[in-house]
Structures are given as structure tokens and as C-alpha cells.
N, C-alpha and C positions, 0 to 999 in steps of 0.2 A: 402590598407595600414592598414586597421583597423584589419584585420583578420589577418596579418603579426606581427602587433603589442600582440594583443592578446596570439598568438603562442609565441613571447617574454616575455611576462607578466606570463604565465603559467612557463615559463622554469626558469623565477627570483623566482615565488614564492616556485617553488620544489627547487633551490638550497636554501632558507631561513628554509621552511623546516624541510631538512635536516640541517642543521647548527643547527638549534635549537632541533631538535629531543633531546638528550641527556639529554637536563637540564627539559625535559616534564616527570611527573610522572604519565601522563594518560594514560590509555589504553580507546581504541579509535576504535569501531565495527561500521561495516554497511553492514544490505542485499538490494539487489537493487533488484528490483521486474520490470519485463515487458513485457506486454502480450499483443501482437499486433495479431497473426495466429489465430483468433477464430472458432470455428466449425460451427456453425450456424447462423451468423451473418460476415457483411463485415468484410476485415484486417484494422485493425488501421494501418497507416503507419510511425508515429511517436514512441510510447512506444519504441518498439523494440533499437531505433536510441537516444532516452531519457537518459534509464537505462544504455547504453553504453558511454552517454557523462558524467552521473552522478558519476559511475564506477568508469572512467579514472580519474575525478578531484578529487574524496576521495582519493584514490589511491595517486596521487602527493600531495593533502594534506597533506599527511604522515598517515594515517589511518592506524592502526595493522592490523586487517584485515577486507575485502572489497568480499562479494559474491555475484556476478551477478548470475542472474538467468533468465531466458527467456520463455513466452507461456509456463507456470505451467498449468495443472492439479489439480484441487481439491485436489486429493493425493497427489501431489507434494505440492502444496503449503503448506498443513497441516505440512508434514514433511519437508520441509525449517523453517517453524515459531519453531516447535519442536525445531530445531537445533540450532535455534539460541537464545533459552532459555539458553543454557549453555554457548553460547559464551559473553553474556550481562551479565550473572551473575556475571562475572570477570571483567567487564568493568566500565569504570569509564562513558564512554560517547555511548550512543546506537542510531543509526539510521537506519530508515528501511522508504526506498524510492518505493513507486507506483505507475508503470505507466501503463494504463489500464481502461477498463471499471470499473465502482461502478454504485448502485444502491441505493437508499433509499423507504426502507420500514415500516409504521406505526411509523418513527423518527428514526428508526435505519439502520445505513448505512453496507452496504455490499461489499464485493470487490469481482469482477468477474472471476472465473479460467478460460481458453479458451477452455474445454470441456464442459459447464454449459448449459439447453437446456433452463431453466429457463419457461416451458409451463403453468404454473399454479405460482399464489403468492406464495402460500407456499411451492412450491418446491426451495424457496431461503434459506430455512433454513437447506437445506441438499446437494445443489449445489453450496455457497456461504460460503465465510469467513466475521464475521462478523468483525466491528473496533473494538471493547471489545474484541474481540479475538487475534489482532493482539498490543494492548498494554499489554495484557496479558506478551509478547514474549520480550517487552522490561524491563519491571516492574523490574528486578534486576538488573538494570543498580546504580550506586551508584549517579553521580550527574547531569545527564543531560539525558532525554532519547525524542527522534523526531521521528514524523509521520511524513511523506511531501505524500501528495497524489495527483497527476496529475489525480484524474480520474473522474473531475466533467462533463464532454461530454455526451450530450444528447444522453442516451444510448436508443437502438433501441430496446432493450429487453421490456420495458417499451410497447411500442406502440403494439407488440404480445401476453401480458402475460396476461393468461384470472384470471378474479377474481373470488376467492370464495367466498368472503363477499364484497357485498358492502363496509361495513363502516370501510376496511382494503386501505389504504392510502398508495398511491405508487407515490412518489414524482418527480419533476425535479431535477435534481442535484442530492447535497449531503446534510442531513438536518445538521442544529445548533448541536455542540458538546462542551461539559467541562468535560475535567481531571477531577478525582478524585487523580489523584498521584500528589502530588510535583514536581515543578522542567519537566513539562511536557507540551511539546509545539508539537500541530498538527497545521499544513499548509494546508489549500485548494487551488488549483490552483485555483477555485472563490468560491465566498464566501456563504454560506448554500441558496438555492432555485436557485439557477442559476448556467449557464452552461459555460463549457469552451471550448478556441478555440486549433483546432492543429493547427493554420498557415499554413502558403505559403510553409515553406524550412524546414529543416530537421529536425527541432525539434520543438515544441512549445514554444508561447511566453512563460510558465512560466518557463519550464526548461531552456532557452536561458539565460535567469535573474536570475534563480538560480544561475547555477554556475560561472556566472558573479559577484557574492556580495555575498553568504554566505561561501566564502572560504577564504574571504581576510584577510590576517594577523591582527588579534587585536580585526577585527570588530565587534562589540555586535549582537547576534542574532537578538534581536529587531529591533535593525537600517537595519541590512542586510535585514529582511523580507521588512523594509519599502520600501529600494532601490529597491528590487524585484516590489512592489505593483506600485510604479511611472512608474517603467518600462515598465510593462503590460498597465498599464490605458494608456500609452502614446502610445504602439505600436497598441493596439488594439482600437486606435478611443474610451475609458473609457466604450469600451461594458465590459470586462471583470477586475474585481476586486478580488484579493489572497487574502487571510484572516487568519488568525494565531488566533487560542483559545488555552487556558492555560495561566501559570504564572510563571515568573522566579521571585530570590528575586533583589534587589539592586544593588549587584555586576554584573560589565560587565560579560558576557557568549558568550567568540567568539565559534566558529568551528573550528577553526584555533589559535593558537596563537602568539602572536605580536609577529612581528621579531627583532632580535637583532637591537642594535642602532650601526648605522655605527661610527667604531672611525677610521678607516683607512684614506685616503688621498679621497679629494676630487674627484669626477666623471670628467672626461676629457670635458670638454667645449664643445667640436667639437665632444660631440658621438649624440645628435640631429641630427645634420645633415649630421655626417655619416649615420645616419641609416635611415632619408631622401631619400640623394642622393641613399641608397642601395634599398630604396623601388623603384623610379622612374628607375633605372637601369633597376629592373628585369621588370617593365613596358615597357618600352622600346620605347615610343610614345613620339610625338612633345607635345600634351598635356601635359602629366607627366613632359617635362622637362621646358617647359615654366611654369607651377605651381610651379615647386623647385625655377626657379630664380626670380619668383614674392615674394618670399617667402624669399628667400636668392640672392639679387643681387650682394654683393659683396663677394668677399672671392676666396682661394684657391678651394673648392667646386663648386662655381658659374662658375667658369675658365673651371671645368672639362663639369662641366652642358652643357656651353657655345660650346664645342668641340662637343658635342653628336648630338646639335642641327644641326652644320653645318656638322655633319655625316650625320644625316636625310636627310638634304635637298639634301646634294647631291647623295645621295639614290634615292629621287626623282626626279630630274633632268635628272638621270641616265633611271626610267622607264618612264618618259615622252619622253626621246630619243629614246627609242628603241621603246616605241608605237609609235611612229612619223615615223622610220623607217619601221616599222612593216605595218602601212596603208600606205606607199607612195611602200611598195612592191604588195602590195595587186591593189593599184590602176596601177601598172607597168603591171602587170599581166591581167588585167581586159583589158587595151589598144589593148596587144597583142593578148587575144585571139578576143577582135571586130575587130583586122585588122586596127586601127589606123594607123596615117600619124608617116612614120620615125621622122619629126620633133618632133610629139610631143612623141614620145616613147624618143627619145631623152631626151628631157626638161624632161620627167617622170627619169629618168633615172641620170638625173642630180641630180636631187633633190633626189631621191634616194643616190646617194655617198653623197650630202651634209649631208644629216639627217646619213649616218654613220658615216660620221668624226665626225659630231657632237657631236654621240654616245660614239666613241672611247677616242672625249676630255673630254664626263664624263667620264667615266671608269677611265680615269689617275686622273680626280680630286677627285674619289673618293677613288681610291687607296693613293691617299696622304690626304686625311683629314682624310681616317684607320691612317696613322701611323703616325700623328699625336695625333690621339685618343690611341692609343696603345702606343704610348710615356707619355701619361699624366697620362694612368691607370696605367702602370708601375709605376711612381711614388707616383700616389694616395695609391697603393699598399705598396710599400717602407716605404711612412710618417703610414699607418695604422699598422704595422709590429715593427715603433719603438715605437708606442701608445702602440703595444700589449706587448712589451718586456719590456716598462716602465712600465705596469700595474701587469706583472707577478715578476715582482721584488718587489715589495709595498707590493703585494699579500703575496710573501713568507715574508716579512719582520713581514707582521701582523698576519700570521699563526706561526711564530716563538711566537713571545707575548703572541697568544694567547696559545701557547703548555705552556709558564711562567706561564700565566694564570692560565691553569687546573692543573698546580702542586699546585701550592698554593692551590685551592680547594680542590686537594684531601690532602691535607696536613690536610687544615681547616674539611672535614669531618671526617678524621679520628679522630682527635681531638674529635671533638662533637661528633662523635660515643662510643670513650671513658668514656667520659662524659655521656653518655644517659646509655652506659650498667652501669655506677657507679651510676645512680638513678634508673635505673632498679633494680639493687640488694636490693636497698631501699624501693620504692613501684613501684611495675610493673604497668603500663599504662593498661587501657581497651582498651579491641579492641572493636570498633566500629560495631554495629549490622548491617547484611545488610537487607536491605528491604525482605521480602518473599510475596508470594501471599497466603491469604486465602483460597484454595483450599476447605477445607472439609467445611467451611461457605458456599462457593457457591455450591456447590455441595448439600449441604441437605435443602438450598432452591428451586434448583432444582425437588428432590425427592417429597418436599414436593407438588410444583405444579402439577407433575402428578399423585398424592394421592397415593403414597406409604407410605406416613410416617404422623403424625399426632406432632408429633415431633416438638419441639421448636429449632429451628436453634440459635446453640450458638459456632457452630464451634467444638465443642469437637465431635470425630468421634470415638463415643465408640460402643456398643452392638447393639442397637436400630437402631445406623444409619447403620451398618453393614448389619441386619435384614432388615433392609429398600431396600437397594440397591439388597439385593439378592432377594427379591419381585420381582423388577425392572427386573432382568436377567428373571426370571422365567416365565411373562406374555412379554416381550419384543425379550423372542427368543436369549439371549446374556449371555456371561460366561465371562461379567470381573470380574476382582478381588474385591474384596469385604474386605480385611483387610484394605487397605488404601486409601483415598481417592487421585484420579488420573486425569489429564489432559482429558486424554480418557475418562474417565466415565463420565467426566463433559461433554465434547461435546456430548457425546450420549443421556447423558439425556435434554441435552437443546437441541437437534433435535426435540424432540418429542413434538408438536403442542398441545393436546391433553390429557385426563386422561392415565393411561396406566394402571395402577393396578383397580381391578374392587370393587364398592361401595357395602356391604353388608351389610341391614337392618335388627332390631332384629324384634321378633314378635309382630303387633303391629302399625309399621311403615310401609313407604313401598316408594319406589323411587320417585325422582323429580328431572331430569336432575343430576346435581352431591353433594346431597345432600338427609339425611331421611327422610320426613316428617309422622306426626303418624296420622293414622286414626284416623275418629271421625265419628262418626255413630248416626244416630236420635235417638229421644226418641223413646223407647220402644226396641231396637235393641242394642245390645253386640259384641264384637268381639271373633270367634270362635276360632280353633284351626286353622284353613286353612287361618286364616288372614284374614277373611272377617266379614261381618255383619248379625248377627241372629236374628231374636226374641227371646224376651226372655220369659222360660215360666211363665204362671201366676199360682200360687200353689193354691190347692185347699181348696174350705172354709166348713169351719165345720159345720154338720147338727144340727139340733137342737134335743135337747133328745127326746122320745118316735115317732118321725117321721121315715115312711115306711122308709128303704132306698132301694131305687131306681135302678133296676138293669141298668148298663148301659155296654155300648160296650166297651170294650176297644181300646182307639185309636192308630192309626196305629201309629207306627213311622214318622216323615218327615227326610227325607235327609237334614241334618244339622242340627236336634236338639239337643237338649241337653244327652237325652237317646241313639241319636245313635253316639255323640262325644264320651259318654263315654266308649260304646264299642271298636270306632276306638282309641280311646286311649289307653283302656288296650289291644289292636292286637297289637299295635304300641310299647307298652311297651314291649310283650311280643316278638316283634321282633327285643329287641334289639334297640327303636327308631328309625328305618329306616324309618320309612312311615310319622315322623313329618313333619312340615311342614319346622321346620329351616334346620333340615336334608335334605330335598329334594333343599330347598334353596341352603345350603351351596356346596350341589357335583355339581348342574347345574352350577352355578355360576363359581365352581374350571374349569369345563372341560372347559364351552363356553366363560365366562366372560361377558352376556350380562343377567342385571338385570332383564329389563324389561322385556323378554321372558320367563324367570326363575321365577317369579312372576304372571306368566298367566300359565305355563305349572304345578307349583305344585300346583297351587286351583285346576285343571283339576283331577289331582295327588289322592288329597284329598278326592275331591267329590264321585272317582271312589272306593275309598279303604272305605268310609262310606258305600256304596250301595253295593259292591261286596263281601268286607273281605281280597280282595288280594291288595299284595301291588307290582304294576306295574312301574316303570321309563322309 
């Protein structure tokens, strides 16, 4: 009776609805997301059967538009969110429902596409959608914009996915979240570090309670989410607990909006227990109608109740005859073939005819307690037929008032429309700004983490940041656009784990992970042209007057001093500085991108071009 009832409750609230669609100036989006068919991990058997109950009740909610969507693809999903950036923009109200695996990592949650193979932690960052990424999608919505995410289940990814770092944190659940937008309410089916259940039957407890309470006419989201949370603690033994972060302001915030106030004629008395007696009907059982007349023992109703019961029984009377009949043939039969005494094939035999008249006198009693029962539905029929033709007269009477009604309205707006364009021509009204996202903000903080830009992130996406981004394409292998800051560009560069443009030191300094640090060299030692550490020499001291002087050797060269840098300097100079060492720095650096090796291969560079004369790469 409850799931009959339901079905009635759904089909009241679509015609309210509708009745009130009109006088609503919302525009009203929702994508439904659910991904049950995954490739490398078991099928979920709920999502699928979730995002379709979800679906159907926005839909009769009256929702503008409603896109289900099933078992996405990475690709897919990216371009579903894409899409639905345009359709929120124009909306007053955005919602985007998931049902499916998530994951959380290092505090940041992720939603799972069904091709994902997720082998290592941070391949989450190139096979996974993050939640920043999916309120991105809703962000121009004007006054209301909803996450509801079903996909706190203790995902199996978790228990195969090998780590690369230690101290990189891969959580249960889904962790703790807060809006930065306005007006922005996300749902967990439980709530941040615990897991949620899919239940016994075809949906989960939290979708079962969702669309049970955040659709009903009037209802404030707050309250609805609480009805949802009672609901779960109560089906699920208080293992699992929903939880809503964000903030709405003061004013109620349904999903739905209250329905008209009835001013027509009161509801007929007797539709309770017509639609009682219509449930136990379709039941069909002595239980069901002995419940109606405990329930209802007097009345026109009670009377029909009454008739159904003594149909049953003589239903039963009828198969207790004929099994009666049925074992005294079987025992007839049994007699004849042991060769039994005439007598008693007789008396079998007897008993035999009695148990079929027996038979035959239910049959006729049951034929007459049918048309008795067929006499009283006729009429039950009759009495609900003049209900129904007194209800469609009322009906049209208050569809007429209400047509009185909307004339006067549109009389009254016209007026005040009048009225608005004669203060318009006075001082025209501002339009209201609509939200936008920072794009090129986040974007050249992006840039800035993989050390392309050194640049102070102020959102203005002029020359520099432009310069910056086209670094990015050029060591990253990729030809986006570069004049404006984009959607794309931004997911690309927040893929990237790691530095991606390469650190180069002046002469002098020299590498430390992603940073320059400058040489420093002991007493008595200089730093040369090749970036390293020399002696330095000591100048010679003055004889004293009338002493021999002393013939002495002239000393060799050493490889690094000072006499043979200034040779390798002026070859250096004379080639054009090819053989520097910032020069040899700079091209290794351009081709390979790897400091350290570039910093070992031009001392090598150097040493060779001080002792040889040639300058080799």
C-alpha cells in the first residue's frame, strides 16, 4: 500500500507542478551523473538504477532541463561538465547529482569515470574529476547552485593503488569540504571519513530519502536534507550518517515550490477509503480485507469489504471440496487396483459421489456469492462515477475563476508594465551582474607552480602571462591557445604533478632541487669561468735593489688558472662565446631540460676546451 501510495503522491505533486509552473520565474537545470559498468573493478549495482530515479523526479518536479547521463568516460564526463557550463549560466537554480565511485586524496576529493585504472596515486590526477572541478560547472548559476554526491562507498581502488610517497594520504570516504561560493550547498550520502551503504533493493538508502523530501512542495532545503539524515540513521541501524557543508542566507530555499492554496470545494470524505478499499482490492487476500474492516467496520465500504470476504471463503470451501474429492478418487483407485472387497470399493465409491455433490454445492455457492459481489461492485462503481462527475463539475467551475483570475493579472501586468517602461524612460534600472569564474587568476597560479612564470598572480592575463603559457606548450609537448585564458589550459596545467619548465642558474650559482643556490668556496680559492673553484694566484714580490736576479724556470701552465682562463676566454670570445660556460649551460638546458647533467657535462665542456683549444658539445 505504501509504494501505491507513493505512485499517487508523485502524480499529485506533477499536477501542482504544473498548475504553478507559470507564475515561477526560475529557470531550473540538472545533470544526473551514474556510473555503475566499471572496467577494472566490480559493477556497482545501484548508481545506474539511482541517477534514473533521480532523473524521473526532477523531471516531474518541473525542472527546465534534466540530462541523465550513464557509465562516462573521463572524456565523457569532462565534456558533460563543459556542457553544462552554458546551461547554468542562464539558470537561476543548478544541480548536478553523483552516483558512483569517489575517492579522496591528500583532502581533495575525486569523482571516478568507469574507464579509470587508477595503478599509482597520482595517476588520480589525470584519470579522475576533481570536486573544484565540478563546482567550477555550476558557479553561474544566479541563486542557488547543488552537489549531491552518493559516492562515499568504500571504493576498492583504494586497497590496489600503489603509493609514491609515503606522506601522500589516501583516505576512507570522502574528506571535509567548504564552498567558497555563496548560496552553495554540497550533500554527502555520509559524512567526510566514512563510508556509505547501497542497501538490500534497488537503490540506496540515500537516494530512497532523497527523492522522498527534497522535492516536496515549499520544503526548505535545510529541513529536506534533515528528513533525508533521519531517514538513513533510521534505515541503516545510525551506521551511516548524510551531511550537507555550505550556507544558504535566511529565506526559506525549497527545490520545489509551494503549491497553490486550495480555494475550490472541499476533498470528498469517502476518498480515504476508496483508495483503501482500492488498495486491498488489487491485494486480493482474506488478510488485506479483514485489515480494511478492522480499520473501517461500518459503512457502505465495510458492506463491499464484507462481500469479498464471503467470496474468499467460498473459494475456499470450493478447493477444500475438490481436494477432498480428488484424495477419495485416488483412494478409489488405490482399492481397485489391490483387488479390494466389492463392499468396500462400494463405500469408496460412495464417498466418492458424496464429496462431488459436495463439490457441485460449492460451485453453485460460489456462483452466487460472484453475483452478489458483482452486484455490489456495480454499484460501488455507480456511487464512484457520480463522485467523479461531481468533482469534474467543481473542477470546471474553479478553472472558469481561475481563467477571471488571469485576466485580471494580465490586465494588472500590463499596467505595471506600463508603468515600469514610464520609469524606465526616466532612469533605466541596472542589470544585475552575473557571477563569472576567475579563470586567468587560477590559471597563472597554476603556471606559476610548474615554474614557468615568476609572475605575481593578479588575474590580469596580459603579455607575461601569455609568455608564460607559451613556455608551458613548448617543454610540455601541447599548442593551446595562448591569447586567452581557458577551461582546457587550466586542466592541463593543473595535471601536471611536478616542475615542467626547466630552472636555469647564472654564473656563480648552481642547482638545489627547484631552486639556485650560489657557490661559496674556501679561503684562498675563487670561482673560475667553468663555475667552479680555483686557486688563486699569489703575485710576485719585489727584489730588493742591487741583488743577483735569479734565473728561474718559467712555470707551466695548470689547467684552470688564471693564465690559461684567459686564453680560453679570448678563444671563447673569439668564437663568438660559444664555449662559455653560460652558453653551454643555456643550449643543454634548451634541448634536454635536465639542470643537473647540464652542470656536470659543461665543467667537462670547459676543462676540455682550457687544455685542447677546441670547443666540442
Amino acid at each position: 500500500m505504501g509504494a501505491l501510495r507513493k505512485m499517487i503522491w508523485g502524480l499529485m505533486l506533477a499536477g501542482w507542478c504544473l498548475a504553478g509552473s507559470p507564475a515561477l520565474a526560475e529557470k531550473r537545470v540538472a545533470l544526473v551523473i551514474g556510473n555503475s559498468s566499471y572496467d577494472k573493478v566490480a559493477r556497482l549495482a545501484n548508481p545506474a538504477n539511482d541517477a534514473a530515479l533521480v532523473a524521473d523526479t526532477l523531471k516531474t518536479a518541473g525542472f527546465d532541463d534534466v540530462s541523465l547521463r550513464r557509465d562516462l568516460k573521463i572524456a565523457d564526463m569532462r565534456r558533460a561538465l563543459r556542457d553544462f557550463v552554458d546551461k547554468s549560466r542562464d539558470a537561476d537554480v543548478a544541480v548536478i547529482y553523483y552516483a558512483g565511485h569517489g575517492i579522496e586524496v591528500d583532502g581533495v576529493n575525486y569523482l571516478v569515470p568507469v574507464d579509470a585504472v587508477l595503478e599509482r596515486d597520482i595517476d588520480i590526477f589525470d584519470e579522475a574529476l576533481s570536486l573544484e572541478r565540478v563546482l567550477v560547472s555550476i558557479e553561474p548559476a544566479k541563486k542557488l547552485r547543488l552537489v549531491i554526491l552518493d559516492a562515499c562507498r568504500d571504493s576498492p581502488f583504494t586497497r590496489s593503488m600503489k603509493r609514491t610517497l609515503a606522506s601522500r594520504a589516501v583516505g576512507r570516504g570522502l574528506a571535509k569540504v567548504e564552498p567558497t561560493s555563496p548560496n552553495t550547498l554540497i550533500a554527502f550520502a555520509s559524512k567526510a571519513g566514512s563510508t556509505a551503504s547501497d542497501g538490500d533493493g534497488k537503490n540506496s538508502p540515500f537516494t530512497t530519502a532523497l527523492v522522498n523530501h527534497v522535492v516536496k512542495p515549499g520544503l526548505d532545503l535545510r529541513r529536506a536534507f534533515g528528513y533525508v539524515r533521519d531517514d538513513v540513521l533510521k534505515n541503516t541501524g545510525n551506521k551511516q550518517e548524510p551531511y550537507v557543508y555550505g550556507s544558504l542566507g535566511g529565506d526559506d530555499v525549497p527545490l520545489v515550490a509551494a503549491r497553490p492554496t486550495a480555494t475550490g470545494p472541499q476533498a470528498d470524505p469517502q476518498t480515504a477509503i476508496r483508495r483503501d478499499y482500492e488498495l486491498a482490492l488489487q491485494l486480493g487476500t482474506r488478510d488485506g480485507w479483514e485489515a480494511f474492516l478492522r480499520t473501517y467496520p461500518e459503512g457502505f465500504y465495510a458492506d463491499l469489504a464484507k462481500g469479498q470476504v464471503k467470496k474468499i471463503a467460498a473459494e475456499e470451501n470450493r478447493s477444500a471440496a475438490v481436494e477432498k474429492a480428488r484424495q477419495a478418487e485416488q483412494e478409489k483407485a488405490r482399492l481397485a487396483v489391490e483387488g479390494a472387497r466389492q463392499a468396500e470399493q462400494a463405500k469408496v465409491a460412495a464417498a466418492a459421489k458424496a464429496a462431488e455433490e459436495a463439490r457441485v454445492a460449492a460451485e453453485k455457492a460460489k456462483q452466487v456469492e460472484q453475483e452478489k459481489v458483482a452486484g455490489a461492485e456495480k454499484a460501488r462503481l455507480a456511487e464512484q462515477e457520480k463522485v467523479r462527475l461531481a468533482a469534474e463539475k467543481a473542477k470546471q467551475a474553479e478553472q472558469e475563476k481561475a481563467a477571471d483570475t488571469e485576466q485580471a493579472r494580465l490586465a494588472a501586468e500590463k499596467a505595471a508594465e506600463e508603468k515600469k517602461q514610464q520609469l524606465a524612460a526616466v532612469a533605466p534600472a541596472d542589470k544585475p551582474e552575473q557571477p563569472t569564474v576567475d579563470l586567468p587568476r587560477a590559471l597563472q597560479a597554476e603556471l606559476r607552480r610548474v615554474g614557468c612564470t615568476t609572475a605575481t598572480v593578479d588575474g590580469n592575463w596580459n603579455a607575461a602571462s601569455q609568455k608564460a603559457l607559451d613556455l608551458f606548450n613548448k617543454h610540455a609537448g601541447l599548442k593551446l591557445e595562448v591569447k586567452a585564458a581557458s577551461i582546457e589550459a587550466f586542466d592541463a596545467v593543473k595535471r601536471k604533478t611536478s616542475r615542467v619548465c626547466p630552472l636555469i642558474c647564472d654564473t656563480g650559482f648552481r642547482t638545489d632541487g627547484d631552486r639556485c643556490v650560489k657557490i661559496t668556496c674556501r679561503a684562498g680559492y675563487r670561482i673560475n669561468d667553468y663555475n667552479e673553484c680555483e686557486r688563486r694566484q699569489e703575485p710576485e714580490r719585489p727584489q730588493a735593489k742591487g741583488s743577483a736576479k735569479q734565473p728561474q724556470d718559467k712555470p707551466k701552465p695548470v689547467s684552470g688558472s688564471s693564465e690559461n682562463n684567459s686564453g680560453s676566454a679570448a678563444a671563447a670570445a673569439a668564437a663568438g662565446g660559444g664555449c662559455s660556460y653560460a652558453a653551454c649551460l643555456s643550449r643543454c638546458v634548451r634541448n634536454t631540460g635536465d639542470n643537473q647533467t647540464c652542470n656536470i657535462h659543461c665543467g667537462v665542456i670547459q676543462k676540455n676546451y682550457a687544455q685542447t683549444g677546441r670547443c666540442v658539445f
